[in-house]
VEXKEMI-926169 format. One line per 3 residues: for each residue z negated, y, x negated of C-alpha. Coordinates in Angstrom, 1 decimal. Layout:
residues N
Z Y X  ...
END
This chain:
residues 723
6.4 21.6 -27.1  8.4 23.7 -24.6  8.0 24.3 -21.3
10.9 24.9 -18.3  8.8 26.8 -16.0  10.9 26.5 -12.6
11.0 28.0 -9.2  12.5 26.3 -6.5  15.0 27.5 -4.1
12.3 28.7 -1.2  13.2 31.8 1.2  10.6 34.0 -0.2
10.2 36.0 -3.5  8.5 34.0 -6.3  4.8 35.3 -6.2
3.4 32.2 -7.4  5.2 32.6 -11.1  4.7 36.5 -10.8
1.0 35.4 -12.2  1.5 32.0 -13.9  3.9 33.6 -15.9
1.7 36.1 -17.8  -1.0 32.8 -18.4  2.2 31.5 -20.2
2.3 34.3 -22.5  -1.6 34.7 -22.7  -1.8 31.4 -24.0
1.2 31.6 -26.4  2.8 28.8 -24.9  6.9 28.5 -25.7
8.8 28.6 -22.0  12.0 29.1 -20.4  11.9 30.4 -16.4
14.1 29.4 -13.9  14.6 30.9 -10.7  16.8 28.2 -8.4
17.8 30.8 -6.1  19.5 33.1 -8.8  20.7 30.1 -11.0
20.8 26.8 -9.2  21.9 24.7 -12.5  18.4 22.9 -12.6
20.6 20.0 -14.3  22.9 22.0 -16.7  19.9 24.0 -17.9
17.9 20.9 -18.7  21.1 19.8 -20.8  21.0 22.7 -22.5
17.4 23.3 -23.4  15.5 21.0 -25.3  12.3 20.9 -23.0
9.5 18.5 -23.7  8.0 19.6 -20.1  8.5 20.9 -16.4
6.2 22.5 -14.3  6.9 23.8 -10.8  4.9 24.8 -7.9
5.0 24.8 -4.0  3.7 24.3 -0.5  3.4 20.8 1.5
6.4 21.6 3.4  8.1 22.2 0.1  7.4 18.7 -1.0
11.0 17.4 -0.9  12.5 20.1 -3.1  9.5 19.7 -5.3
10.3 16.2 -5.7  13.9 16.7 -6.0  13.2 18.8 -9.2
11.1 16.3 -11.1  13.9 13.1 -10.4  16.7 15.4 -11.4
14.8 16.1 -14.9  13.8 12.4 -15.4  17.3 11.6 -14.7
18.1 13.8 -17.3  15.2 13.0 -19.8  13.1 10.0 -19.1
10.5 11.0 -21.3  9.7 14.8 -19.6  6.6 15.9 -18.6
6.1 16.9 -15.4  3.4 19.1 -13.9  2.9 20.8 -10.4
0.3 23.4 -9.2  0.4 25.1 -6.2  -1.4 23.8 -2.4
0.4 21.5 -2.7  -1.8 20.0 -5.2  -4.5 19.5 -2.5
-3.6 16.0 -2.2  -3.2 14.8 -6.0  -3.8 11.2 -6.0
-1.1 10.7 -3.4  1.5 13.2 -5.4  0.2 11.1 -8.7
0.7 8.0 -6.8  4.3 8.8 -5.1  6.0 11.7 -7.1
7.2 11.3 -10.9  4.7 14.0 -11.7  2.2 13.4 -15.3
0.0 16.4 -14.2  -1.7 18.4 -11.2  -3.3 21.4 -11.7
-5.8 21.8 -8.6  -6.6 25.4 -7.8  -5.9 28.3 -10.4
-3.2 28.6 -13.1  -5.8 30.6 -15.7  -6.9 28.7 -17.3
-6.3 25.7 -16.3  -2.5 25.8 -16.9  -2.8 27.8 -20.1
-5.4 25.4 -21.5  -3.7 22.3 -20.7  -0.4 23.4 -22.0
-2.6 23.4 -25.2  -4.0 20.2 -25.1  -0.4 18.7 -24.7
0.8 20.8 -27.7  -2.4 19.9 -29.8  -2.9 16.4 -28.6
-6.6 16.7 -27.6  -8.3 14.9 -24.9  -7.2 15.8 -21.0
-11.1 14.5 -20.2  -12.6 18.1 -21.2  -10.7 20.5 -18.6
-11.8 21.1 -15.4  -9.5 21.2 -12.5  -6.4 18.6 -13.0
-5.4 15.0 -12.5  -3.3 12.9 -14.2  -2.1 9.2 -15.6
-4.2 7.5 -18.3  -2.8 3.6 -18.9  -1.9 2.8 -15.2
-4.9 5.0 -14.0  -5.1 7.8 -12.5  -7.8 10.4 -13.7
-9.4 13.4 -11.7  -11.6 15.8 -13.6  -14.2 17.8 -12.4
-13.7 21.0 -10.6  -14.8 24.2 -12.5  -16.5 27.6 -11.7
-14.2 29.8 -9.7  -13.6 32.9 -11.7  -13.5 36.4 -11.3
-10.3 38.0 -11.0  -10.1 40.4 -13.5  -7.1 40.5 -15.0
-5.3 38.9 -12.4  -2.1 40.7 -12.7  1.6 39.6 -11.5
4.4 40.4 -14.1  7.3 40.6 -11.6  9.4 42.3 -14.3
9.6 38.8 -15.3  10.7 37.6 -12.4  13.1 39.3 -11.8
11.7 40.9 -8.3  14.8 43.5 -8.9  17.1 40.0 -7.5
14.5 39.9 -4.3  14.1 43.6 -3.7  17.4 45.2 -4.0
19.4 43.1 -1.2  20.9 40.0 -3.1  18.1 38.1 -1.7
17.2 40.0 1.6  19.9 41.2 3.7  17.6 43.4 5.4
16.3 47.6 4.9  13.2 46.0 6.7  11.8 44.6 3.2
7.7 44.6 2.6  6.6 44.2 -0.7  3.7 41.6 -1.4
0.6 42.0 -2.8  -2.1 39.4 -3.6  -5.6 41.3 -3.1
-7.8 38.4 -3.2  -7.5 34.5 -3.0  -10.0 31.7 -0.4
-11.2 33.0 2.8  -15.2 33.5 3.6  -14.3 30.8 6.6
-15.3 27.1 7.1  -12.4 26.4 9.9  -12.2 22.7 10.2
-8.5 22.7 10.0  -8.1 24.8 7.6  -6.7 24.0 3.8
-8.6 22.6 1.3  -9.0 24.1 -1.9  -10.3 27.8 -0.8
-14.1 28.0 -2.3  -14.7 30.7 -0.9  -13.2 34.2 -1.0
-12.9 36.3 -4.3  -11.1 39.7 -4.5  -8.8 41.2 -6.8
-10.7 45.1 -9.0  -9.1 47.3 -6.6  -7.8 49.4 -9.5
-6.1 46.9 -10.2  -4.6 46.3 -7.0  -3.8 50.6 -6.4
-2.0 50.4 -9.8  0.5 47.2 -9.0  1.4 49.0 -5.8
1.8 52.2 -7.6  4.4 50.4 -9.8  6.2 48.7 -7.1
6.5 52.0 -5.2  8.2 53.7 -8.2  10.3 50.7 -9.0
11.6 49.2 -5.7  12.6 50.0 -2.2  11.5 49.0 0.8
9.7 49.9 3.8  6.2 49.0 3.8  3.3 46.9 1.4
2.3 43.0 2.6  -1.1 42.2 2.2  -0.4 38.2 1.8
-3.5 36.4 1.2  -5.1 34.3 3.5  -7.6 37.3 4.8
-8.0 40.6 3.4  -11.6 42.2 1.9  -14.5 41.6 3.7
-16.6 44.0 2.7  -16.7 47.8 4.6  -17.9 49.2 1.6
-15.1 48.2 0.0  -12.6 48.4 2.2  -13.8 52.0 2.5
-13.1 52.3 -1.6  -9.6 50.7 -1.5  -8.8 53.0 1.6
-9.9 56.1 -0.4  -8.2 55.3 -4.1  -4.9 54.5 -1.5
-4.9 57.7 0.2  -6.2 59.5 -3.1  -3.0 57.6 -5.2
-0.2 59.6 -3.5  1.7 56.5 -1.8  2.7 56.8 1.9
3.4 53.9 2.5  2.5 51.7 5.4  1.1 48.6 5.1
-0.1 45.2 7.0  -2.2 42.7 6.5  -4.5 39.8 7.5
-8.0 39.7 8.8  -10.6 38.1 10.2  -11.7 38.7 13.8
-15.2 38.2 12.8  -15.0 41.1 10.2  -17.0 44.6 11.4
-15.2 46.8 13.4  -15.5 49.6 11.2  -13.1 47.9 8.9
-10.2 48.3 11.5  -11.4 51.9 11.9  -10.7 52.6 8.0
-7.9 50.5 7.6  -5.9 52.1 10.1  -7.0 56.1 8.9
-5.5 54.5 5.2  -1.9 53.6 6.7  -2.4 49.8 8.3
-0.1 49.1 11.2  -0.1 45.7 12.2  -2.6 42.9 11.6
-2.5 39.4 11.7  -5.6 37.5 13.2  -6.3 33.6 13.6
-7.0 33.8 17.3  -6.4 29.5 17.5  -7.9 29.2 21.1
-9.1 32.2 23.1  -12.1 29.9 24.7  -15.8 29.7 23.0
-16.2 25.4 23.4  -12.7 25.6 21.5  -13.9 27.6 18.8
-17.3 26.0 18.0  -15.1 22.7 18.3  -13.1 24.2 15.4
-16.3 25.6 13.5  -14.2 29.3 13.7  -17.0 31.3 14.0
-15.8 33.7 16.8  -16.8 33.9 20.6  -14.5 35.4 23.1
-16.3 38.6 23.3  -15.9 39.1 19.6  -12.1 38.3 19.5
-11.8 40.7 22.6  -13.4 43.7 20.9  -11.1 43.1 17.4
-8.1 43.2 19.5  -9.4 46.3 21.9  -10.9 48.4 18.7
-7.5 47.5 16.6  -5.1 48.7 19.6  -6.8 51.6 19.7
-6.3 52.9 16.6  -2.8 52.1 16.9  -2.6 48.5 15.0
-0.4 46.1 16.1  -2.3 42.9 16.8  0.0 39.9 15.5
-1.5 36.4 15.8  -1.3 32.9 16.0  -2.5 30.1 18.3
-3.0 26.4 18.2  -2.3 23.6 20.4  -4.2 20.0 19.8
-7.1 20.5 18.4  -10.8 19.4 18.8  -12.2 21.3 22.4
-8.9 22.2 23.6  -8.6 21.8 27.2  -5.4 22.4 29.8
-8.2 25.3 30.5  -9.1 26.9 27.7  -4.7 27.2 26.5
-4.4 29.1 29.9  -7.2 31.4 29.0  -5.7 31.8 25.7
-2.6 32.6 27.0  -3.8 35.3 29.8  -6.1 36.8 27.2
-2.6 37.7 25.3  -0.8 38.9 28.3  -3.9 41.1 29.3
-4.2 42.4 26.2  -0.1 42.6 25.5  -0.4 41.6 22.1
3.5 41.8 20.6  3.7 38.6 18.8  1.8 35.2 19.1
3.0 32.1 17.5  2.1 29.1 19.0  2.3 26.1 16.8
1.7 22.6 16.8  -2.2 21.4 14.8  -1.3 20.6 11.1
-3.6 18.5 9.8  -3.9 18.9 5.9  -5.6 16.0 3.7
-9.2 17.1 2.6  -10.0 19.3 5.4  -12.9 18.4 7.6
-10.4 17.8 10.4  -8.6 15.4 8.1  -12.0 13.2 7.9
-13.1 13.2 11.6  -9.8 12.0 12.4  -10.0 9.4 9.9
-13.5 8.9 11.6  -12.4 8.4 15.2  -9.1 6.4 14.7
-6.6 9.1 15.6  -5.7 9.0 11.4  -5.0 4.8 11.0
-3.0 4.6 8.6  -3.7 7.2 5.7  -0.6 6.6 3.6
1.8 6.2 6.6  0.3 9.4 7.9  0.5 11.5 4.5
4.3 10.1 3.8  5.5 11.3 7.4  3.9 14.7 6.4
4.8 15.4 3.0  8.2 14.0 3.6  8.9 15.4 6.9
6.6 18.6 7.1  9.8 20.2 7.6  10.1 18.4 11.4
6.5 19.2 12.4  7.3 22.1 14.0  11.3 21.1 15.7
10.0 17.2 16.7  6.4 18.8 18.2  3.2 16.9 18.1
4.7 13.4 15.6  0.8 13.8 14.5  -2.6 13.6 15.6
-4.0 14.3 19.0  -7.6 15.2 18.8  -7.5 16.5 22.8
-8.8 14.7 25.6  -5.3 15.2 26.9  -2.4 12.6 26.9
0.2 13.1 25.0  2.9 14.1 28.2  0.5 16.5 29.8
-0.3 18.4 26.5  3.5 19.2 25.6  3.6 20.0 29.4
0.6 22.0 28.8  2.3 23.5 25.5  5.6 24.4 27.3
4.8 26.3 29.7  2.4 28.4 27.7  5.2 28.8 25.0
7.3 30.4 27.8  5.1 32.2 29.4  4.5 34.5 26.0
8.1 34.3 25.2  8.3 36.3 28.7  5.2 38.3 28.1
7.1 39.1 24.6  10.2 40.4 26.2  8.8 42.1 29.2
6.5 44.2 26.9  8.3 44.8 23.6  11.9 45.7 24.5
12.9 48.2 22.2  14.0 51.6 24.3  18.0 51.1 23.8
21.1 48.6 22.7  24.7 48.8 21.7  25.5 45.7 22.0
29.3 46.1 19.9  27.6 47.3 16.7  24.7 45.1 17.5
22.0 47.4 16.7  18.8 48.5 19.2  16.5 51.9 19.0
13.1 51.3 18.3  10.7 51.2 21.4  8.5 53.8 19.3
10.2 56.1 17.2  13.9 56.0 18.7  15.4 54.9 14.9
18.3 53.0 14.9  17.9 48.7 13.8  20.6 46.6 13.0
21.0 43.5 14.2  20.4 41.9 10.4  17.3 43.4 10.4
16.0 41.0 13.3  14.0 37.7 12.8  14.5 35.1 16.1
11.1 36.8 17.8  10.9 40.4 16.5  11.3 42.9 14.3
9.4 45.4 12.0  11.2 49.2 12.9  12.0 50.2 9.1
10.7 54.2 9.5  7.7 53.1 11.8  7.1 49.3 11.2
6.5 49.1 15.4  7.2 45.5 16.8  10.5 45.0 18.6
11.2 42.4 20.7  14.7 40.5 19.1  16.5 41.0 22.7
19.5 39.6 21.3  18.0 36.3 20.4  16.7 36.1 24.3
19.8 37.6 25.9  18.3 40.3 27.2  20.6 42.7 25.0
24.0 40.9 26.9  21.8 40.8 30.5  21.2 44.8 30.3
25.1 44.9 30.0  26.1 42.0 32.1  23.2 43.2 35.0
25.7 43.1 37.8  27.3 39.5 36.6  23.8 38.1 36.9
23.1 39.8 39.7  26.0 38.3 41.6  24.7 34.7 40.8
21.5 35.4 41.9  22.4 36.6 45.4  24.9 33.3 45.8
21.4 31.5 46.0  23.2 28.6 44.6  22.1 26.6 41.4
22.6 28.8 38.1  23.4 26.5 34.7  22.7 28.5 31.5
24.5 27.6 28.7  23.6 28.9 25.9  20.7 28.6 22.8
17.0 28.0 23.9  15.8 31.2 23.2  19.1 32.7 24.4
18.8 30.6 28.0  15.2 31.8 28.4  16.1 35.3 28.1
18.9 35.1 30.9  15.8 33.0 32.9  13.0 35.4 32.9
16.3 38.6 33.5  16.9 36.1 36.9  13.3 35.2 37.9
12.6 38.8 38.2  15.9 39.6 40.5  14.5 37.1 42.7
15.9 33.4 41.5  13.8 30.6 42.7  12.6 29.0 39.3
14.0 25.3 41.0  17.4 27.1 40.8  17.7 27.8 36.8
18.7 25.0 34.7  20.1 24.8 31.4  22.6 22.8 29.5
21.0 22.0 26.0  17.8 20.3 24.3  15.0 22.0 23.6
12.0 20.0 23.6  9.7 22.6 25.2  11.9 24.0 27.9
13.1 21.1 29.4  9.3 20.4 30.2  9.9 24.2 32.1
13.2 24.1 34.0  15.3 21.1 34.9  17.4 19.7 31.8
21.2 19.2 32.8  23.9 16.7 31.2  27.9 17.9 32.0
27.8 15.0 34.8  25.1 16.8 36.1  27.3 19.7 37.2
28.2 20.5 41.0  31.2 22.5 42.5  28.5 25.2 44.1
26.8 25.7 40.7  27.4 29.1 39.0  27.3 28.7 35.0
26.6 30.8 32.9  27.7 31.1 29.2  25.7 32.3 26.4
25.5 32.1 22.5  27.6 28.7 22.0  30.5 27.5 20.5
33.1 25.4 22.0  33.5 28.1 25.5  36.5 26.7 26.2
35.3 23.0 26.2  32.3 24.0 28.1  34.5 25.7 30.3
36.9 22.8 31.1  34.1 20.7 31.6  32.8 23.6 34.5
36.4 23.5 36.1  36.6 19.9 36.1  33.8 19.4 38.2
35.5 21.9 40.8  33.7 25.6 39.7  36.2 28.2 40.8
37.1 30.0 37.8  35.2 33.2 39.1  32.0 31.0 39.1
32.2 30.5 35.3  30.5 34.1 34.4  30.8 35.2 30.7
27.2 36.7 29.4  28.3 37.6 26.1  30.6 40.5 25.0
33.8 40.8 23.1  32.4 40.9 19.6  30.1 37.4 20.7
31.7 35.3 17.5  30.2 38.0 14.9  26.6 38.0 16.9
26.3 34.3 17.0  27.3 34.4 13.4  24.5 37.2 12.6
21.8 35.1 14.2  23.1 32.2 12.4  22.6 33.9 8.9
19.3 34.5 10.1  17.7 31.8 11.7  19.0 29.6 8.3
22.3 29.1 9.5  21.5 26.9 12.6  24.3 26.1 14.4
23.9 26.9 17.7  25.0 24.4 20.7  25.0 24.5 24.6
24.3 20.6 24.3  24.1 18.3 21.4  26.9 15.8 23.0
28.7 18.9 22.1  28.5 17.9 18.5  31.1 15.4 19.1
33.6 18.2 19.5  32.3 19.4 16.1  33.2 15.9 14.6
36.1 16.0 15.5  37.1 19.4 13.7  35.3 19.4 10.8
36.3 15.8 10.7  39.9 17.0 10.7  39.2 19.4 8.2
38.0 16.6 5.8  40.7 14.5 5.9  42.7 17.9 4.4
40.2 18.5 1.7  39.4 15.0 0.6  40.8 11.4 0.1
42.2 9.9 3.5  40.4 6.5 2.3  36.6 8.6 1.0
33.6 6.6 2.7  31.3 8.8 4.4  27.4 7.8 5.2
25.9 10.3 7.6  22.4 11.7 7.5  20.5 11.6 9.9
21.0 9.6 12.0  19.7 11.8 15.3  21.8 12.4 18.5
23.4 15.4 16.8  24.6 13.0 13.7  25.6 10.1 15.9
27.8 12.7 17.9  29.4 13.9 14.6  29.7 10.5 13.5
31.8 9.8 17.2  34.0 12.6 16.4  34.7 11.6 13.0
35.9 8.2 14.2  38.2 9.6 16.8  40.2 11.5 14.0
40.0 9.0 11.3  37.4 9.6 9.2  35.9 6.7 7.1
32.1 5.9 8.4  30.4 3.2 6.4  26.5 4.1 7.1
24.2 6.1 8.9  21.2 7.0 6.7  18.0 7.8 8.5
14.1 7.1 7.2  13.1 5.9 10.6  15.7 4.4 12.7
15.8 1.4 11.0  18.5 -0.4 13.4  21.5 -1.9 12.6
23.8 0.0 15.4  22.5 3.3 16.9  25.8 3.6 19.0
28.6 4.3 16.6  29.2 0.5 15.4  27.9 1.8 12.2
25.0 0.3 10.3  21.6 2.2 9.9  20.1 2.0 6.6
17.0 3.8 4.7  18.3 6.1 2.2  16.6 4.4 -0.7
18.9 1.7 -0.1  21.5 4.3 -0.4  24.2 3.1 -3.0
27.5 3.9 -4.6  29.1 0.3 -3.6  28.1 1.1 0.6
29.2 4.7 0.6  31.1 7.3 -1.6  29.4 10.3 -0.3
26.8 11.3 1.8  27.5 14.1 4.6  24.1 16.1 6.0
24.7 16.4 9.7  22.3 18.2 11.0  22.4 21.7 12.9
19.4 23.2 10.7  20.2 25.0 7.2  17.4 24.7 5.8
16.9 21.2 6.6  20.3 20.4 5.2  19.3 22.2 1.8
16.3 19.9 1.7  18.3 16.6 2.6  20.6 17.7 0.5
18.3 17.7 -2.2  16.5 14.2 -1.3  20.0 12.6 -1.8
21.1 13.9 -5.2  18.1 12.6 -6.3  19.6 8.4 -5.4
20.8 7.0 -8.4  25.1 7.7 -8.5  24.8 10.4 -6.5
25.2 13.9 -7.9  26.0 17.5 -6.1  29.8 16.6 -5.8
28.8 13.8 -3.5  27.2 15.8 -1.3  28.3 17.4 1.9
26.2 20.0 4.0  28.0 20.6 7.5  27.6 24.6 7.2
29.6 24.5 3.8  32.6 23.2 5.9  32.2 24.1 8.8
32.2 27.8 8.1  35.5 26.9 6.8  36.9 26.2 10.5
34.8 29.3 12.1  38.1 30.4 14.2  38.6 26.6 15.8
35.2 26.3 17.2  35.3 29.5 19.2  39.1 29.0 20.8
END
């Protein structure tokens, strides 16, 4: 037997083979590893090797590439093994039941993984090990779950995974790099929404832990430690130990971490004395009915004295909230929202409620109705977890509210704390032509790279900085007296520019004075057009003033301004001379997103990088298009006006036969080599190319050649779209 151990392509380091790895070796078991980020040749390697099995592991939004690896290695080997671990192996019998996978292993890799690698190899019975599922003569077969063990011994070896490739700026383009470290695994909580899997919390000797980070400090560089799992010890006693051996140990590193808000205070107290600057908390709902709803065990007086005795000693409180869940009221989001502002912490994400098979939540909706349909609902999650959070609220509802009011309810909290955000956590200066800001804190110069879309860790201090450049506040501070000037017309102001981008140049107006009925934007965003008034180009008037942002096609945006009868004065510039390399920059970070004022604009798109096709492939090539969304239906318009061959668009929901190109609609398993010759992913999201793009090499015929992402060409015609 021999194993090909692999790691998919994720945007993270590998921590999950970091410790299967050394099982592997404990057990003696004969393996190859495979990182798909430093060698993506999943198929070429198979070729080569002459593996009786593959194993992989991920998350439940990973479950397309996860899929993707086990079709490519049956299409090379019919007879390979497959087996998956990870959370994502929460929900076996539907992976067993819709994924080519043999094997789950549920929960931990030692020893499950070692000892069923062994009962493979041997050939003895499956029925004796404890944790895993898998087929038996058309059945599937779940074996009982085993004692959790103690993690001694729990150890990464990130030697062998090559951590050098993640740490050393191949992987991260950044100086702002944390390295992670696993102290425990479960969480002492019994949240109803929460993942299933986690029997309660067990921690990591921390000897053990001091010595790992010991050996990262020596061998790596970067700017502070990560604390990653789910919640870190519970214990002050022992908290007080690990905080001693770290100080005692020599590193001076900072580092962050996770916690419960339920935790004693004297916990926060230590932490922070040992080097802890930011912490992230499950805050959910700020309301005490919400949080008994959600079995959270909090109160709002609790919550209020974590945040109060964290801020002052100098934490910064990092959190995240939830919208749609059991008790939550257009009430108790507000109070949720002004407990953040009043309390100014730096960085709240709100997100949708993810409801994850097993949970609690899971059965009560399955109890009351909202869950009909378990297989629908569990194929729309697995297969598009990637959508949950762009498409907003495609799942259950378990609020008394109707579905209108509560994205109404969810949109104007998201921009209230995207304000909050920027009016508190500016950083303290910009140059906006080398794209860098000081630190609000410490002064120290950040570049631009550094940033994520909402903020940024300072690399000497790790202090939260507002990412002003995403939210336009870095071209406002230079363009003040342009946006001035279209405030005091007191005529209509039409942003053009990215979401984030328009609601920066919106809050910049609203606080010179600009009636909030007088900002509107060009664009679609699903939560701020539920905020300020959503405009098409018809939409525009003589007297408006528009404003242009972070987009491509200026010059078609600006013809379409002058067309309408703006005097060329009215058309105001809000980006600098060096705009093309900023959008770029935020386009390397936010996955390559291609940023448009309007997603008609994507019919400008077409029709260049449909130009650019017909120069790089055969005049008479038949293109299908995936998906088949506004933006691909506006690609697929401009590829028709110069020529390009459109036989299909491919889409898993719009099952229609024209969705306004004249082109039939068709579900990608009916995908074929006889209806199309290759498939182009039109879609502004990288990432969510890289994942379609991996659903469709897995259709019989179709290999990598065949497939098309839009950023690999369109990068190609950078100049063009910014004329």
């Amino acid at each position: 037997m021999k194993l090909l151990f692999v790691y998919p392509d994720y945007n993270y380091a590998p921590i999950a083979p970091a410790f299967v790895i050394p099982v592997l070796d404990k057990y003696g078991i004969d393996y190859d590893y495979l990182d798909l980020n430093q060698n993506p040749d999943l198929k070429g390697t198979l070729r080569k090797g002459d593996y009786t099995h593959i194993a992989t592991t991920g998350l439940v939004m990973n479950y397309a590439r996860v899929e993707h690896i086990f079709r490519e290695a049956k299409e090379i080997n019919p007879d390979i093994g497959t087996i998956l671990g990870g959370r994502i192996s929460a929900c076996p019998m539907y992976i067993l039941d819709r994924m080519p996978v043999d094997f789950v292993v549920i929960e931990d890799a030692d020893p499950t993984m070692g000892l069923l690698l062994k009962a493979i190899e041997q050939g003895t019975d499956f029925g004796k090990l404890t944790n895993i599922m898998y087929r038996q003569e058309n059945k599937l077969v779940r074996t009982e779950m085993g004692k959790l063990r103690p993690l001694s011994n729990f150890t990464p070896d990130w030697e062998k995974v090559n951590m050098d490739f993640y740490m050393s700026g191949n992987f991260m383009d950044s100086t702002v790099r944390g390295f992670p470290i696993v102290i425990g695994l479960g969480c002492v909580g019994k949240c109803t929404f929460c993942a299933p899997g986690a029997r309660g919390l067990r921690t990591r000797p921390i000897e053990d832990v001091i010595e790992e980070m010991k050996w990262a400090d020596n061998r790596y560089d970067f700017s502070y430690f990560a604390f990653i799992s789910d919640t870190f010890i519970p214990s002050v006693t022992e908290v007080e130990r690990f905080c001693e051996a770290y100080k005692k140990s020599g590193l001076n590193k900072p580092f962050v971490c996770s916690l419960r808000a339920d935790y004693k205070l004297e916990i926060l107290d230590l932490l922070a004395g040992a080097g802890c600057r930011a912490i992230f908390f499950g805050l959910e709902q700020f309301d005490d009915d919400a949080l008994k709803a959600m079995c959270k065990r909090l109160n709002e007086s609790t919550i209020r004295a974590f945040v109060e005795r964290g801020k002052n000693n100098g934490i910064q409180m990092v959190t995240g909230a939830m919208i749609g869940n059991l008790g939550d009221t257009p009430q108790s989001i507000q109070k949720t929202v002004d407990f953040v502002k009043e309390t100014k912490i730096p960085c709240v994400y709100l997100v949708p409620l993810f409801v994850y098979p097993g949970t609690e939540l899971y059965n009560i909706a399955i109890e009351k109705g909202i869950i009909q349909d378990e297989t629908s609902f569990c194929d729309e999650m697995f297969n598009n977890a990637r959508d949950l959070y762009i498409d907003r609220f495609r799942y259950p509802n378990f609020t008394s509210m109707a579905l209108p009011e509560m994205q109404e309810v969810y949109a104007k909290a998201d921009y209230e704390l995207a304000r909050m955000k920027i009016q508190n956590f500016k950083p303290a200066g910009i140059n906006i032509e080398n794209l860098t800001i000081q630190c609000r804190n410490c002064g120290s110069e950040i570049a631009f790279k550094e940033m994520a879309l909402d903020f940024t860790y300072c690399p000497k201090c790790i202090t939260v900085n507002a990412c002003i450049f995403s939210y336009g506040i870095a071209t406002f501070e230079v363009y003040r007296e342009r946006l001035e000037k279209a405030v005091k017309s007191n005529e209509r102001i039409v942003i053009a520019a990215s979401p984030d981008y328009a609601k920066g140049l919106m809050f910049a107006a609203e606080e010179m004075g600009a009636a909030s009925d007088k900002l509107c934007f060009i664009g679609n965003d699903f939560a701020l057009e539920r905020v300020k008034t959503k405009l098409s180009y018809d939409d525009i008037r003589s007297s408006d003033r528009v404003l242009l942002g972070d987009i491509m096609f200026r010059s078609k945006v600006r013809e379409e301004a002058l067309a309408k009868g703006i005097p060329p004065e009215n058309i105001i510039n809000m980006m600098p001379s060096n705009y093309k390399k900023q959008i770029e920059t935020l386009g390397t970070i936010s996955n390559n997103t291609i940023v448009l004022s309007n997603v008609e604009d994507a019919r400008w798109l077409g029709e260049i990088v449909g130009e650019e096709l017909l120069k790089k492939n055969e005049p008479d090539k038949r293109w299908a298009i995936a998906p088949s969304g506004d933006f691909g239906i506006n690609i697929c318009k401009g590829f028709q006006k110069v020529g390009v061959k459109v036989t299909l668009m491919l889409d898993s929901y719009k099952q229609l036969q024209d969705v306004g190109t004249g082109i039939p609609s068709l579900h990608p398993n009916d995908l074929t080599k006889e209806l199309a010759d290759s498939v182009f992913i039109a879609t502004p999201s990288g990432r969510l190319q890289d994942e379609l793009a991996d659903v469709f090499q897995g259709v019989e015929g179709f290999d990598q050649d065949d497939i098309l992402k839009l950023n690999n060409i369109y990068k190609r015609c950078w100049d063009q779209l910014f004329n």
